[in-house]
N, C-alpha and C positions, 0 to 999 in steps of 0.2 A: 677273735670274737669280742664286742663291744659289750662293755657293762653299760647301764646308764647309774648316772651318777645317784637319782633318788632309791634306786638300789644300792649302792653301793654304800650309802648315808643313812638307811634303814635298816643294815644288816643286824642281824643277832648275832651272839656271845655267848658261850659261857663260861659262870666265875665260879668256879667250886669253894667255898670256905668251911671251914669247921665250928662245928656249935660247940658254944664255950657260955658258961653261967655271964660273962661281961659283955655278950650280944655281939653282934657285926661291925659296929658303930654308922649304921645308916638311918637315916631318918628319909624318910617317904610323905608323898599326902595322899589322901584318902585314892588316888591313882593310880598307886602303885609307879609316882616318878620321883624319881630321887632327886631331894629338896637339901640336903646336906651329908656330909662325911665326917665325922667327930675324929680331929686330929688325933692320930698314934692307935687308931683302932686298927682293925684288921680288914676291916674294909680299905683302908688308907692306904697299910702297907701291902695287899696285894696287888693295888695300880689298877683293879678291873674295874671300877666304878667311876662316873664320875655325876658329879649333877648335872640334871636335865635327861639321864636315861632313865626309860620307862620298861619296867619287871616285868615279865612278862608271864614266867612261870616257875615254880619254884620243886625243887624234885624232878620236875615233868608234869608238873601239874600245874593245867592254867589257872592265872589268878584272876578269875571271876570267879562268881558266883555267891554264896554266901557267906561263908568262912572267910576271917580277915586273916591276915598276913600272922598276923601273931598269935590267933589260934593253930593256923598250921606250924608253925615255929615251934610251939608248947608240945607237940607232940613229936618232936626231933630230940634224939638223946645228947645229953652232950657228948662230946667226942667223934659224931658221926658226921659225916660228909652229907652239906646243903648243897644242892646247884642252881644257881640263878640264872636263868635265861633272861639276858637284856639285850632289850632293842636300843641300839644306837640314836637318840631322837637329835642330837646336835647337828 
Protein backbone atom coordinates (compact mmCIF):
# COMPACT_ATOMS: atom_id res chain seq x y z
CA UNK A 1 0.00 0.00 0.00
CA UNK A 2 1.41 3.62 -1.05
CA UNK A 3 1.45 6.47 1.23
CA UNK A 4 1.68 9.73 -0.45
CA UNK A 5 4.06 11.85 0.86
CA UNK A 6 1.73 15.22 1.72
CA UNK A 7 0.30 12.51 4.08
CA UNK A 8 2.91 11.33 5.43
CA UNK A 9 4.47 15.19 5.97
CA UNK A 10 0.85 16.15 7.59
CA UNK A 11 0.75 13.50 9.98
CA UNK A 12 -0.37 14.11 13.62
CA UNK A 13 1.30 13.22 17.05
CA UNK A 14 0.89 13.08 20.19
CA UNK A 15 3.18 14.77 22.98
CA UNK A 16 1.83 14.18 26.45
CA UNK A 17 3.64 16.57 29.18
CA UNK A 18 3.01 17.48 32.55
CA UNK A 19 1.72 20.67 34.06
CA UNK A 20 4.15 22.15 36.30
CA UNK A 21 3.90 26.08 37.90
CA UNK A 22 7.46 26.70 35.05
CA UNK A 23 4.99 26.02 31.99
CA UNK A 24 6.03 23.74 28.78
CA UNK A 25 8.54 26.09 27.60
CA UNK A 26 6.85 26.70 24.28
CA UNK A 27 5.95 29.90 22.73
CA UNK A 28 3.18 29.86 20.01
CA UNK A 29 1.70 32.86 17.73
CA UNK A 30 -1.65 33.59 17.78
CA UNK A 31 -1.93 30.10 15.40
CA UNK A 32 -1.33 27.94 17.63
CA UNK A 33 2.27 27.24 15.57
CA UNK A 34 5.04 26.85 17.34
CA UNK A 35 7.47 29.86 17.13
CA UNK A 36 10.13 28.63 19.69
CA UNK A 37 11.27 26.12 22.43
CA UNK A 38 12.94 27.79 25.58
CA UNK A 39 16.17 25.68 25.99
CA UNK A 40 16.25 23.14 29.18
CA UNK A 41 12.44 23.37 29.29
CA UNK A 42 10.31 20.30 29.08
CA UNK A 43 9.09 20.90 25.97
CA UNK A 44 13.04 20.51 24.85
CA UNK A 45 13.81 17.62 26.62
CA UNK A 46 10.91 15.49 25.70
CA UNK A 47 12.07 15.78 21.67
CA UNK A 48 8.15 16.01 20.54
CA UNK A 49 8.18 19.42 19.43
CA UNK A 50 9.85 21.30 17.22
CA UNK A 51 9.14 24.87 15.28
CA UNK A 52 7.07 25.29 12.65
CA UNK A 53 4.43 22.50 13.99
CA UNK A 54 0.97 23.74 14.24
CA UNK A 55 -1.33 22.41 17.86
CA UNK A 56 -3.88 21.22 17.00
CA UNK A 57 -5.70 20.21 20.15
CA UNK A 58 -4.99 20.18 23.34
CA UNK A 59 -6.71 17.38 25.80
CA UNK A 60 -8.74 16.46 22.88
CA UNK A 61 -9.99 19.38 22.46
CA UNK A 62 -9.74 21.48 19.22
CA UNK A 63 -8.07 24.77 19.50
CA UNK A 64 -10.47 27.01 17.78
CA UNK A 65 -12.79 28.67 18.87
CA UNK A 66 -12.86 31.23 21.74
CA UNK A 67 -10.80 30.37 24.43
CA UNK A 68 -6.97 30.98 24.09
CA UNK A 69 -4.49 28.38 24.77
CA UNK A 70 -3.69 29.81 28.17
CA UNK A 71 -7.07 30.06 29.30
CA UNK A 72 -7.39 26.41 28.74
CA UNK A 73 -3.99 25.71 30.35
CA UNK A 74 -5.28 27.78 33.61
CA UNK A 75 -7.66 25.35 34.12
CA UNK A 76 -5.25 22.13 34.16
CA UNK A 77 -3.83 21.09 37.66
CA UNK A 78 -0.35 21.00 38.09
CA UNK A 79 0.80 17.57 38.26
CA UNK A 80 -1.68 16.31 35.62
CA UNK A 81 -1.15 14.93 32.26
CA UNK A 82 -1.58 17.73 29.03
CA UNK A 83 -1.74 16.06 25.50
CA UNK A 84 -0.91 18.03 22.56
CA UNK A 85 -1.99 16.93 19.30
CA UNK A 86 0.51 18.35 16.60
CA UNK A 87 0.34 18.49 13.11
CA UNK A 88 3.73 17.92 11.49
CA UNK A 89 3.66 21.17 9.22
CA UNK A 90 7.70 20.80 8.11
Amino acid sequence: MKHSLAAEMSATRIVELVCTPLGFGLRLNSQYKVVGIAHGSQAERCGGFAVHDQLVSLNGQPLSGSASIEERLRGIEVGAKVSFEIDNMT
